[in-house]
Structures are given as structure tokens and as C-alpha cells.
C-alpha positions in Angstrom: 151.2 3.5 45.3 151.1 5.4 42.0 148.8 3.0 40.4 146.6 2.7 43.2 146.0 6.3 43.0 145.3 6.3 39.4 142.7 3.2 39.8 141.3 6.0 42.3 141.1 8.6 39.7 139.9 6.2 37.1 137.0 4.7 39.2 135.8 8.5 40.4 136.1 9.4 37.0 133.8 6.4 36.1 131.5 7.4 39.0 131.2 10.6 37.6 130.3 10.7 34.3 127.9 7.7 35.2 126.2 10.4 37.6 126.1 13.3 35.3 125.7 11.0 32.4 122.1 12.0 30.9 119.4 10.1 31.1 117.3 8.8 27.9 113.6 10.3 28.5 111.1 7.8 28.6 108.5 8.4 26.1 105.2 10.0 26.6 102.2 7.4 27.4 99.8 6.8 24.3 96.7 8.9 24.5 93.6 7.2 24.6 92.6 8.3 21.0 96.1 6.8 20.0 95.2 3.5 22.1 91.9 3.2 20.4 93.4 2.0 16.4 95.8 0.1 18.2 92.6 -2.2 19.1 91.0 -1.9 15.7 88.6 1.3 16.5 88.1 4.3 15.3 89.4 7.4 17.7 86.4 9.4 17.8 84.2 7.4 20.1 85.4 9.7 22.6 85.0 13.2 22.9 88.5 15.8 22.8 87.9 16.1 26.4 89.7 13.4 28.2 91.4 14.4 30.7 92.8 10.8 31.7 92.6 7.5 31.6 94.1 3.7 32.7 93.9 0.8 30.9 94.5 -2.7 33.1 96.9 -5.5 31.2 93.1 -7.5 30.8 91.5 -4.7 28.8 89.6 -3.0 31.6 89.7 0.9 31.4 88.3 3.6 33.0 88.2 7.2 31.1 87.8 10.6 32.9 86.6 13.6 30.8 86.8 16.8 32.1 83.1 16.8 32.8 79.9 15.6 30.8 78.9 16.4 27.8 77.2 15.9 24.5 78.2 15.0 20.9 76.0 14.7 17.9 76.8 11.6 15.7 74.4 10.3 13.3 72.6 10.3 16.9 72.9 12.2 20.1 75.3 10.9 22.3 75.8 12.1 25.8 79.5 10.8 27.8 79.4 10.7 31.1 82.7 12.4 33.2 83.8 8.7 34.0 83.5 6.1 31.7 84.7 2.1 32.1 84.7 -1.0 30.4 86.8 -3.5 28.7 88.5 -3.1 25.8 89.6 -6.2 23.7 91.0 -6.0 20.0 87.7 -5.0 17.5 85.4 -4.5 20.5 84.3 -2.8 23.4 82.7 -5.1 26.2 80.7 -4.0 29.5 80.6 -0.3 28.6 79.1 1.6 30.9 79.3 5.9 30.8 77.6 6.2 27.3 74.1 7.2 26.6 72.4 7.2 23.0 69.4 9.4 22.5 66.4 7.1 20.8 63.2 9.5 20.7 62.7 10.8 24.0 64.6 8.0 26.0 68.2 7.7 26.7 69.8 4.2 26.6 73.1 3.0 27.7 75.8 1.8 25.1 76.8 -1.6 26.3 79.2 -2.7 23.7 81.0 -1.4 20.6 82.5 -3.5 18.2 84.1 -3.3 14.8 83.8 -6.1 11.6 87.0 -7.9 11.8 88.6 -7.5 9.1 87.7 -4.2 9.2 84.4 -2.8 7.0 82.5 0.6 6.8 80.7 -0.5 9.8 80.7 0.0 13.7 78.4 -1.9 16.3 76.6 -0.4 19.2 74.7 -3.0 21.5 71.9 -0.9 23.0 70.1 -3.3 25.6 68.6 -6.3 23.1 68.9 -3.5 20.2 72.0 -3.9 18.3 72.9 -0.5 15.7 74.7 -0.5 12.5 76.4 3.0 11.8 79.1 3.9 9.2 82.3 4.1 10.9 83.4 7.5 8.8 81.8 9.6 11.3 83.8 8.2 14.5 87.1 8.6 12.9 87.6 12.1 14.1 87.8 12.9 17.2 84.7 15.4 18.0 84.7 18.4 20.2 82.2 18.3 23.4 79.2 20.9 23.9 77.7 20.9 27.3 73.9 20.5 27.2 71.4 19.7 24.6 70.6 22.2 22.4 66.9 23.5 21.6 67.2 22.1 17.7 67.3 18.1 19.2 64.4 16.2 20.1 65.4 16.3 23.9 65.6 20.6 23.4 62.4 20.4 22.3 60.8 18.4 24.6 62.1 20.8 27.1 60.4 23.4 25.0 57.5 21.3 25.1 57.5 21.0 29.2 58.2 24.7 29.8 55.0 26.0 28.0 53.0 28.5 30.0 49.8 27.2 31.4 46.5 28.2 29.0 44.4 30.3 30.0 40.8 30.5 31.3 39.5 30.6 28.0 41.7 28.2 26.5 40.8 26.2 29.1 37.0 26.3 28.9 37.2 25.5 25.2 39.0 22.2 26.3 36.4 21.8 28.6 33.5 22.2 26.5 
């Protein structure tokens, strides 16, 4: 009887301390900017304001910033608040979410890929247009402003746009 009682004791003591034991805590997820080298690019393609993001086991993602904005790279770049693609080691396939500024026209980023092994050199696929950049500039991760500002070519075509009318006599010297 003694000995069943102290297998008793034994097992609840077991029970116990496997109960209260505490757990290990899992680590954190990767941020996306950590995520990014793991592939073989730069962090900085996207702006500090992710909010979140998944990434599927076949390199599909989908990013969500904390709303649009702009960044000013060797271009003008403007993210939208969700972004997708696929992500694959050196590259970045099936991008939609990214705009480049050329002139007065904005054209979606399609792809992004990196020289493999690595160079000085990043890709962007724009339509049939494919862009060379140094890669320097998208190794920091850039803060986000939230409109285009007056000193870009799309600020001042804006300006341009919201000139007051002429006036008669402006006007009848055009005519004349």
C-alpha cells in the first residue's frame, strides 16, 4: 500500500512540474526587411512602413503598409498600401503595388532582380523597359512621405495645371 501511494506522489509530482514547467518562447517571425537578404536583396525596396506581411512556401507574398506613400530613389517611387508578388532567391517576379515615376507617367515595377553572384547592380523590369540602378541606395531601409512634393516633376506639373486662367488681355495677345 505504501508504495502505491508513493508511485501516487511521484506521478502528481511529475504532473506538476510538467504543468508549471515553463515553456521555451518561440521566436519572433522575421521581418520582411530581414526576409529580404535572406533571398539575395537589398532591404530597402520597401518603405519603414510595413505594417505586415505573408510569404506562401512557393515565394508568393503579399505586403501591407500602413498606407501609401512615396520614396525618392535615384527615381520617384510610389508603394501602394498592398503589395504582392513572388519572391524567389535574386529576384522578384509578378510584382504588382510599385509605381516608378518616368517624366510625367507612372509605370508599374514588374520584376526586381539582383546579379547572382551578387554585383553593384539591381534590376527593375518596367513594361519592355528593363533599368540598371546601383544597389547602394536600396540597402537602407527609407522612411515614407505621403504625397509628392512641389520640387518633383509630378509637383510641378501640378503647379503647372493649377495656374489661374490669363486674362482678357493675355488672352487677346494670344489671339492676335
Amino acid at each position: 500500500m505504501a508504495n502505491s501511494h508513493l508511485g501516487l506522489t511521484l506521478f502528481s509530482l511529475l504532473l506538476f512540474f510538467s504543468l508549471t514547467k515553463p515553456t521555451l518562447s518561440q521566436d519572433p517571425s522575421p521581418t520582411v526587411f530581414e526576409i529580404l537578404p535572406k533571398f539575395g536583396l537589398p532591404s530597402g525596396l520597401l518603405p519603414n512602413t510595413v505594417k505586415s506581411y505573408s510569404l506562401s512556401d512557393d515565394g508568393s507574398f503579399t505586403v501591407y503598409l500602413e498606407k501609401e506613400c512615396y520614396v525618392e530613389f535615384d527615381y520617384l517611387v510610389y508603394y501602394e498600401k498592398k503589395i504582392t508578388g513572388k519572391l524567389s532567391y535574386g529576384s522578384i517576379s509578378n510584382l504588382k503595388g510599385i509605381q516608378v515615376q518616368r517624366f510625367f507617367l507612372w509605370l508599374g515595377v514588374d520584376d526586381i532582380r539582383v546579379d547572382l553572384p551578387p554585383s553593384d547592380s539591381i534590376y527593375f523590369q518596367v513594361g519592355w523597359i528593363n533599368k540598371k540602378l546601383d544597389v547602394d541606395q536600396f540597402k537602407t531601409v527609407h522612411s515614407c512621405r505621403a504625397g509628392v512634393s512641389s520640387g518633383s516633376c509630378g509637383g510641378l506639373w501640378k503647379q503647372f495645371l493649377e495656374l489661374p486662367a490669363p486674362n482678357n488681355d493675355v488672352q487677346m495677345l494670344l489671339t492676335e
